[in-house]
PABARO-83509 format. One record per residue (C-alpha): x, y, z. Coordinates in pm, whole numbers, padded with zeros to 5 digits, always signed. Example, Ala and Ser with C-alpha at 12.3 -4.5 7.8 and 13.67 -1.06 7.14 Angstrom:
2
+01230-00450+00780+01367-00106+00714
//
This chain:
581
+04846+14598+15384+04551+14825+15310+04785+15107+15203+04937+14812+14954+04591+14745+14821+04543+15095+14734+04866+15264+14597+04908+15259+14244+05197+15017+14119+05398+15246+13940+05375+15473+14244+05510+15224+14480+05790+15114+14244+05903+15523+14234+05863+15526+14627+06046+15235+14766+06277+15128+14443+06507+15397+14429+06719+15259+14718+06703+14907+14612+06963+14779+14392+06927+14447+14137+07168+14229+14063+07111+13982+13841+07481+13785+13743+07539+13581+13456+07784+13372+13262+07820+13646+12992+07623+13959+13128+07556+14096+13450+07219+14258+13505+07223+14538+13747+06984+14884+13822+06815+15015+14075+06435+14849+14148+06260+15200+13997+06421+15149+13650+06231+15037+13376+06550+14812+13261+06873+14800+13419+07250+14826+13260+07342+14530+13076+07695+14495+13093+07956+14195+12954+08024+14016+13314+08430+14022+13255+08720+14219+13334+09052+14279+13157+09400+14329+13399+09745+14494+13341+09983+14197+13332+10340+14149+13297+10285+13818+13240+10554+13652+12977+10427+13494+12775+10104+13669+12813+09794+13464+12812+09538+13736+12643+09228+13516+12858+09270+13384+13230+09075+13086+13182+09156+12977+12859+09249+12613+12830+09592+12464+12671+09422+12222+12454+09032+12359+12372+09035+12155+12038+08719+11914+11960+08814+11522+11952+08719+11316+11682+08440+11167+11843+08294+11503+11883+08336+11589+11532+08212+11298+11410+07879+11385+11659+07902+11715+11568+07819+11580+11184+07559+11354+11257+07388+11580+11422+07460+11840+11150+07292+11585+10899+07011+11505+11118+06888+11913+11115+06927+11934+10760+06686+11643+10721+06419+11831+10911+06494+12153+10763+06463+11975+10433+06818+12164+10337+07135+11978+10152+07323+11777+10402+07660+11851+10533+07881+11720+10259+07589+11765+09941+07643+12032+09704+07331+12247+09584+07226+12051+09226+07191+12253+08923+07305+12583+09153+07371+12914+08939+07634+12988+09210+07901+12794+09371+07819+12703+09776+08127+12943+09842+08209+13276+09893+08154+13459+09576+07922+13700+09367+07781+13854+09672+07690+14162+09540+07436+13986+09374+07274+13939+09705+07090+14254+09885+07230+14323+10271+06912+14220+10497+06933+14550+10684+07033+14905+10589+07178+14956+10900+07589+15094+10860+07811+14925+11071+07936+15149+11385+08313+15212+11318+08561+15004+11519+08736+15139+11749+08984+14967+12012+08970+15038+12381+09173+15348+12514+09416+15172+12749+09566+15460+12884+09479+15656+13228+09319+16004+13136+09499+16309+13244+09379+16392+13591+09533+16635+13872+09854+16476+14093+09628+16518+14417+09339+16258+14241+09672+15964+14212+09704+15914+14584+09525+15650+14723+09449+15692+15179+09348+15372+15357+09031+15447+15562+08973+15146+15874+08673+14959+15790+08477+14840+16072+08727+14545+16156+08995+14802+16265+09146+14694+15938+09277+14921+15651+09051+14896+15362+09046+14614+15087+09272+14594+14802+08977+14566+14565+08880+14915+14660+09193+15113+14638+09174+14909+14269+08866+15118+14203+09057+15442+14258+09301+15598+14008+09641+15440+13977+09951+15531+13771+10266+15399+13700+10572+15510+13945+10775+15638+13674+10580+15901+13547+10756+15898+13222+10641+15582+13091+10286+15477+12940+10055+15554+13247+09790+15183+13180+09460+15176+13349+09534+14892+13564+09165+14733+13513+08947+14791+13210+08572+14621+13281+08242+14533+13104+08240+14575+12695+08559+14797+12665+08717+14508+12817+08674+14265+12528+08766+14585+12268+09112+14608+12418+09343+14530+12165+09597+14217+12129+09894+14351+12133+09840+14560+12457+09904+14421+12793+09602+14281+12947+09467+13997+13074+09050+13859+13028+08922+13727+13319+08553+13596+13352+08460+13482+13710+08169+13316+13597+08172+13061+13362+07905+12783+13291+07697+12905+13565+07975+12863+13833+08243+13081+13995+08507+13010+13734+08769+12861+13951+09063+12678+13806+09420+12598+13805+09457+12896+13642+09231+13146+13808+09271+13110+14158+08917+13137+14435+09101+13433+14572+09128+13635+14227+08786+13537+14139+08615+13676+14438+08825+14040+14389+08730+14044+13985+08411+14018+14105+08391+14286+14386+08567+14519+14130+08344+14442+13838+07991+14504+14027+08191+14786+14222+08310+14968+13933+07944+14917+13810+07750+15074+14132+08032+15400+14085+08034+15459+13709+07705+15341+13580+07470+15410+13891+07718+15706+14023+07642+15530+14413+07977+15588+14558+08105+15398+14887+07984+15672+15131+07648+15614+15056+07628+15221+14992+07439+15191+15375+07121+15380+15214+07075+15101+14979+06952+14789+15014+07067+14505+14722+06862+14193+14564+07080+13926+14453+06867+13727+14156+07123+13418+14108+07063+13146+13907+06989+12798+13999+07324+12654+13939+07487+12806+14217+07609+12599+14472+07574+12728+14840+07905+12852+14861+07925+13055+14588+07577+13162+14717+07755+13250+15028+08062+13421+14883+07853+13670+14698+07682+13779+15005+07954+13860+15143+08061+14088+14855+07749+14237+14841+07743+14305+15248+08057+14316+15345+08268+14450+15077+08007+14666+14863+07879+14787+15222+07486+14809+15113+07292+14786+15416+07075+14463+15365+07054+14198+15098+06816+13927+15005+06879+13643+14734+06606+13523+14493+06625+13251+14221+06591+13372+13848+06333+13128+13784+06126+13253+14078+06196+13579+13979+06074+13512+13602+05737+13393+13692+05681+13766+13881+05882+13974+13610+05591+13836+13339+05303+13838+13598+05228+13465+13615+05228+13194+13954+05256+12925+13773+05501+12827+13498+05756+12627+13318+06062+12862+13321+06303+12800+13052+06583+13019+13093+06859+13030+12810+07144+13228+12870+07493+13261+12717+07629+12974+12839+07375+12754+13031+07039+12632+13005+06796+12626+13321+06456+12451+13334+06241+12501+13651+05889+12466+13740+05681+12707+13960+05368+12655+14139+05179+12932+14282+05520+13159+14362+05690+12909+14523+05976+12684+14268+05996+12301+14311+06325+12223+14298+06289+11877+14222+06211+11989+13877+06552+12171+13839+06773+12063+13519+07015+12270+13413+07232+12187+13045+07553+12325+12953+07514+12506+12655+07350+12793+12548+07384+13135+12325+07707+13154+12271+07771+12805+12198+07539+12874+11899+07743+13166+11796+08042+12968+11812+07844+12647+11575+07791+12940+11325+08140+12950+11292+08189+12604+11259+07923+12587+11019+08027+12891+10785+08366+12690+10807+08267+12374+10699+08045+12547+10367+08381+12743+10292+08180+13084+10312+08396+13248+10603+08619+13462+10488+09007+13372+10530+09077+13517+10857+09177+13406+11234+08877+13376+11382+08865+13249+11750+08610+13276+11951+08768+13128+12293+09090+13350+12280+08977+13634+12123+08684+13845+12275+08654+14098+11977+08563+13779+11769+08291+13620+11999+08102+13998+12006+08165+13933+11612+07987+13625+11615+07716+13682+11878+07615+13988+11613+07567+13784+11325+07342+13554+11487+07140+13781+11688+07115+13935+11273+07094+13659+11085+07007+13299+11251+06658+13205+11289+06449+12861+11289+06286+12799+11002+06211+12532+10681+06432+12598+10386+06740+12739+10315+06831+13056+10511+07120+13266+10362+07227+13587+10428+07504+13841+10269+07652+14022+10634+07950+14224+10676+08170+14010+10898+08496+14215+11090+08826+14084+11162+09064+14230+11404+09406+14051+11323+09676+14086+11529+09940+14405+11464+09673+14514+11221+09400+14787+11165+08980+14601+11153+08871+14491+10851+08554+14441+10700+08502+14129+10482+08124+14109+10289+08025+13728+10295+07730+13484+10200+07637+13312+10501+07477+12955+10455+07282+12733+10660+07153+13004+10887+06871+12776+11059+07127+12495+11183+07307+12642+11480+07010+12748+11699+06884+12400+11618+07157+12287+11815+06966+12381+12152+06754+12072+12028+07044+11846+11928+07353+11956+12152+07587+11708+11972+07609+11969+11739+07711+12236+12007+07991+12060+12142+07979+12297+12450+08204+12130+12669+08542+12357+12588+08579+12457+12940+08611+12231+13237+08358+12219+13562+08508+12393+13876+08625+12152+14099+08388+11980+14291+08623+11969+14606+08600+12336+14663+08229+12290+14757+08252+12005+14986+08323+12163+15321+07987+12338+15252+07756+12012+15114+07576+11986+15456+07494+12376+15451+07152+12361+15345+07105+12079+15645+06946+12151+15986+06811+12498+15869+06546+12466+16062+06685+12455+16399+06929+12770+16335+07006+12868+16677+06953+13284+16578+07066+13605+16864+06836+13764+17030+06562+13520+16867+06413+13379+16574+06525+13682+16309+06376+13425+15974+06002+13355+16103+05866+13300+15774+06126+13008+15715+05945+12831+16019+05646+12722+15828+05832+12620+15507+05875+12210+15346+06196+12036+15363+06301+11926+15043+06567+11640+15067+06632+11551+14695+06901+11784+14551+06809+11905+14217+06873+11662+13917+07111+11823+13660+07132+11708+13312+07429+11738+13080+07354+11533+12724+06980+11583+12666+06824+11870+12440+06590+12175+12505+06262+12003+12464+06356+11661+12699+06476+11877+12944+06124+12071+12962+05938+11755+12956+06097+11565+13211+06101+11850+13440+05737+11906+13400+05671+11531+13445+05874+11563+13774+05594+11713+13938+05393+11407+13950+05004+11572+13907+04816+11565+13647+04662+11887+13672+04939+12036+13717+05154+11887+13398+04885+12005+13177+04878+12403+13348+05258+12423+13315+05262+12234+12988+05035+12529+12838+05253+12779+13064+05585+12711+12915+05839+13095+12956+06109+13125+12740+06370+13399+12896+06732+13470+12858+06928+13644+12571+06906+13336+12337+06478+13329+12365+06497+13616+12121+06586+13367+11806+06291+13407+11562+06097+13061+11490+06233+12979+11872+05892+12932+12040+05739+12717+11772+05997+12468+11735+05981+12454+12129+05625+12358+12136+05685+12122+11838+05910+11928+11974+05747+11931+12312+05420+11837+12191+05641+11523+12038+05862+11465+12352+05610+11402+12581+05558+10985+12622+05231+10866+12414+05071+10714+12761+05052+11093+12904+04738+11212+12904+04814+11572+12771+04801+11681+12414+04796+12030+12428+05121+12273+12470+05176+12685+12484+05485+12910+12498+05365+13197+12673+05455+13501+12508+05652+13730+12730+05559+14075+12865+05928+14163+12824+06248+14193+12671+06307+13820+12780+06688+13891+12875+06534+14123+13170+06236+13935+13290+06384+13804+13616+06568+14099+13709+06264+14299+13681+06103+14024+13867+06372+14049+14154+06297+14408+14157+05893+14352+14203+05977+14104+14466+06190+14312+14681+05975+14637+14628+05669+14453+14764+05815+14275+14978+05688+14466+15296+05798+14240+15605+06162+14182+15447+06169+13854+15694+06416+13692+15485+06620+14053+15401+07003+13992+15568+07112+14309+15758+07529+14337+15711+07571+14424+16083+07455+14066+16129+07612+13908+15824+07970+14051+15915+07937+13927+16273+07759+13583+16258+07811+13510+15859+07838+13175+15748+08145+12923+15899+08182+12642+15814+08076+12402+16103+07882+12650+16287+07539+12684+16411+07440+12979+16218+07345+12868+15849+07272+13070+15533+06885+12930+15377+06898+12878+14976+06604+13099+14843+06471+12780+14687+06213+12827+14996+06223+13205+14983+05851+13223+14947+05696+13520+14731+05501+13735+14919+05374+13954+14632+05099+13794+14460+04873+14110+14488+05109+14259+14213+04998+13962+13975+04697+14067+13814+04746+14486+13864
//
């Protein structure tokens, strides 16, 4: 511990991170690098299969009937109506009075672009195998340490080609962006394996399937972005920073791709809120985390998260995207193409552009003239130039998530996690070989209540409440003044004041706190917790809750037996010296 006092931080980061791998997994995006890196690879978390499928479904998961009910419309408007009253812009079905232009699309010339900036030219994804010697086609099976021959995932990874070597010769699995440029008429298949903050199990995408897109995304990731090939996965050690909304299972499942299949040597799992409050150099803080698709709201005293204060909502950045849509719809200012966002990638990286360009919160009427691509089936991109209207309503939805309507996809069935409910139960009396391997878990609290998940309540109730959760006075007020936006979406300009606006107005009149702060970040806020998984597990110096895969392989989790995996929710920091360097 002296040397720790001592060594210089970047030092120790370029000593002991360059065999530590991140991985930080997402709805949308999957955050991975090694610990020394300033910022890792951010890379769409998806994966696009050859399929012979007829009739081909162009996205695994996509539901038969994804179309919003009346009721939600109807919502939808209200809460449409409601913005535009605080905004002090024309309501939904008002028309601008006395306007020198019609609220369609129309003279935009007239209107300068926003940003000089030329559009990178489209191209779609090369689906084709590159021309490589006959010897690099043959795939050996090499035993693994079960005697068995090696896993289907990983002869995946290696080069494939059709048996007739006079037809098209497809890459048989295309991953991260160029999976979402492939083009319609080729024949692939989308599959996400994480969806709403869950493995994305269904009727349709089978646990099996999930588990192997998986292994061959973050696989294909550790060989072609971070060039760490199998033979050399036992040097390296891997941090798994997982969001809150993972059950245990799924918890459990990824271990064992991480040990098991990916081979690295060790592993350790930390929660992205925990790992937030060290990527920013804080203790204590509100962590609101808003990501593609969910919301997550946590509170963290001193290092250590209270999971009471847990409340996760279903919607987040790319439910926005998708509301710009609906709202450029309803105002007659798209242009007249076939825009979907659900069944066709392409058009949700469309969309996600325009309001990571355009959308921001703010009094007034925001327009903007953008360039807005369409990619229609059988034909070559086009580029449309548009007035966009009503620019500050869909990140307002984060506030009023009637106006979202998130809910297109279903939950993953709740049966597949029951066998594992009781996992978290008796931890402390883990009967461990050859002795008590977890000593630091010894001296940690047991916290009964599971955390309390929200659905139907905005941004600023969800902070509140969680806050209140914590029961102390002193404490409300220092996380209160200590709120952390993170996640992709925490970038939208006029974000943080709403947030403490409507905070400030959420909180019940009898509380005795009347001052609130959103804590500006050190960051880019889409990387804080991986680079706070990365200071954890670099400083972490007695690795007492690290996971060695010799053990994980041969006393892993069963269900029923007497050996059980510990959430990190009581994975105590151990790195608070790093706070204030």
């Amino acid at each position: 511990m002296d040397y720790m006092k001592t060594i210089v931080p970047t030092n120790l980061f370029t000593e002991r991170g360059s065999n530590i791998v991140v991985i930080n997994p997402g709805s949308a995006n999957i955050r991975i690098g090694l610990a020394n890196q300033d910022t890792p690879f951010n890379v769409p978390h998806c994966i696009s299969r050859r399929t012979t499928q007829l009739p081909k479904r162009h996205v695994q998961d996509q539901m038969l009937n994804s179309q919003v009910t009346t009721a939600q419309h109807m919502e939808r408007e209200r809460a449409y109506d409601m913005i535009a009253s605080l905004l002090r812009i024309p309501f939904l079905d008002e028309e601008v009075a006395n306007s020198s232009y019609p609220r369609k699309m129309g003279r935009v010339d007239a209107y300068p672009l926003q940003n000089n900036t030329k559009e990178p030219e489209f191209t779609w994804t090369d689906v084709l195998e590159k021309n490589v010697p006959h010897s690099s086609t043959k795939v050996e099976s090499e035993p693994n340490e079960g005697g068995t021959s090696e896993d289907p995932t990983l002869k995946e990874s290696k080069i494939k080609v059709e048996s007739n070597s006079s037809e098209r010769k497809y890459r048989q699995y295309i991953c991260g962006e160029e999976a979402l440029r492939i083009s319609p008429t080729e024949p692939y298949c989308l599959h996400r394996p994480i969806r709403r903050g869950h493995l994305n199990i269904s009727q349709h995408y089978p646990t099996q399937q999930v588990l192997e897109d998986l292994h061959t995304i973050w696989d294909w990731i550790l060989v072609e972005k971070l060039h760490i090939p199998h033979s050399m996965r036992n040097m390296y050690s891997a941090i798994l920073v997982l969001p809150e909304t993972f059950d245990s299972r799924e918890i459990k499942e990824m271990l064992s791709i991480v040990l098991r299949d990916l081979r690295f040597s060790s592993a350790v799992v930390h929660q992205e809120g925990l790992a937030a409050v060290f990527g920013n150099g804080l203790s204590t803080a509100c962590i609101v985390n808003i990501g593609a698709q969910v919301t997550s709201v946590i509170c963290v005293e001193d290092g250590v998260t209270i999971p009471t204060t847990q409340i996760s909502l279903r919607f987040g950045g790319e439910d926005i995207s998708r509301c710009l849509l609906w709202t450029q719809r309803h105002h007659q200012t798209w242009p007249p193409i076939r825009t979907d966002a659900l069944s066709k990638p392409v058009d949700l990286l469309v969309l996600n552009r325009l309001k990571e360009s355009y959308c921001q919160i703010k009094e007034g009427e925001v327009e903007a003239v953008a360039m807005v691509q369409s990619y229609e089936d059988g034909m070559p991109p086009g580029s449309h130039k548009t007035r966009l209207t009503a620019l500050n309503v869909p990140p307002m939805g984060l506030f009023y998530p009637t106006l979202l309507v998130p809910d297109v996809y279903p939950s993953p069935p709740r049966s597949w996690f029951n066998d594992y409910d009781d996992m978290l139960e008796d931890t402390w009396h883990m009967d461990f070989p050859g002795g008590s391997a977890f000593p630091m878990w010894e001296s940690y609290p047991i916290f009964q209540t599971k955390p309390k998940k929200e659905d139907n309540i905005g941004v600023a109730e969800a902070i509140t409440k969680s806050i209140l959760l914590t029961g102390r006075i002193d404490l409300q007020r220092k996380l209160f003044c200590s709120m952390q936006l993170i996640g992709g979406a925490a970038l939208s300009d006029g974000l943080i004041p709403a947030v403490e606006e409507r905070v400030l107005h959420a909180i019940p009149s009898h509380e005795a706190i009347d001052t609130v702060e959103v804590l500006q970040s050190r960051m880019n806020p889409a990387f804080v917790s991986w680079k706070g998984g990365a200071i954890l597990g670099i400083l972490d110096i007695s690795r007492d809750a690290w996971i060695h895969r010799e053990d994980w392989i041969r006393n892993g989790i069963h269900i029923r037996s007497g050996r059980k995996y510990k959430d990190s929710y009581y994975l105590q920091a151990q790195a608070m010296c790093y706070l204030n360097s």
